[in-house]
N, C-alpha and C positions, 0 to 999 in steps of 0.2 A: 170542450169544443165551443167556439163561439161563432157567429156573425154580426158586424156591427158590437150592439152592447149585449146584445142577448146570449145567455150563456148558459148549456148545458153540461151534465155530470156524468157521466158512462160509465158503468161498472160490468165487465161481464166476464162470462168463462165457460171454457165447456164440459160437459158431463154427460157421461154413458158409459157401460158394460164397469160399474164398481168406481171409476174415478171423475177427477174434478179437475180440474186447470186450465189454467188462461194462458199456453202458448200457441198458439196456427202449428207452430213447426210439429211440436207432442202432439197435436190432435191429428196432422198429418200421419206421421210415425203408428198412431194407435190406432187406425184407422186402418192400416197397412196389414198392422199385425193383427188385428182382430178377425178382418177379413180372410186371412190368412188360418188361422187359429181356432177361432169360432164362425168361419161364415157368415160373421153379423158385422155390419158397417155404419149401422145407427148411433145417434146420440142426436143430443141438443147444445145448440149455440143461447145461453141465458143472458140478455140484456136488460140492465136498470139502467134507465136514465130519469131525469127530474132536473127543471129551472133553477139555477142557483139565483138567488133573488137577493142572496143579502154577501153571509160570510161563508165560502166553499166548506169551511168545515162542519158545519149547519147543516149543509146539502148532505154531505158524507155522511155526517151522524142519520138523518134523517132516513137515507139509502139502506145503510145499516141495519139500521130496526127492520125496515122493509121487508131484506132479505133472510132474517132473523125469524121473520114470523113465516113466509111463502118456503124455504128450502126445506122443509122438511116433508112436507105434502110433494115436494118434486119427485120421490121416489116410486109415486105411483104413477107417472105418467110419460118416467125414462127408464126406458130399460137399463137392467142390469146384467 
């Protein structure tokens, strides 16, 4: 995303009750069934974002590690 010159990196996805994915429409659908299924309608929306200052794959890579090191401490804090 940008405005003017300034220009951001977004990376995200959602996660709750065992799964991970970044469609609205699947998090719709499993939200339904879950509801449905398990009487549970929670999860989390996870956003990275970070300034791209130089070359976007820099940002990426940078993003990466990020979420390389924070996702695995995620399971104590989303239900499953």
């Amino acid at each position: 995303m940008g405005k003017g010159l300034d220009r951001q990196l977004y990376l995200f996805w959602y996660q709750g009750r065992g799964r991970v994915y970044a469609s609205e429409y699947w998090n719709k659908i499993y939200l339904i069934w879950d509801g449905l299924t398990k009487k549970r309608t929670d999860g989390a929306l996870i956003r990275v974002n970070n300034p791209v200052t130089g070359n976007i794959d820099n940002a990426l890579k940078t993003q990466s590690e990020f979420i390389k090191l924070f996702f695995p401490l995620l399971k104590e804090y989303i239900p499953d």
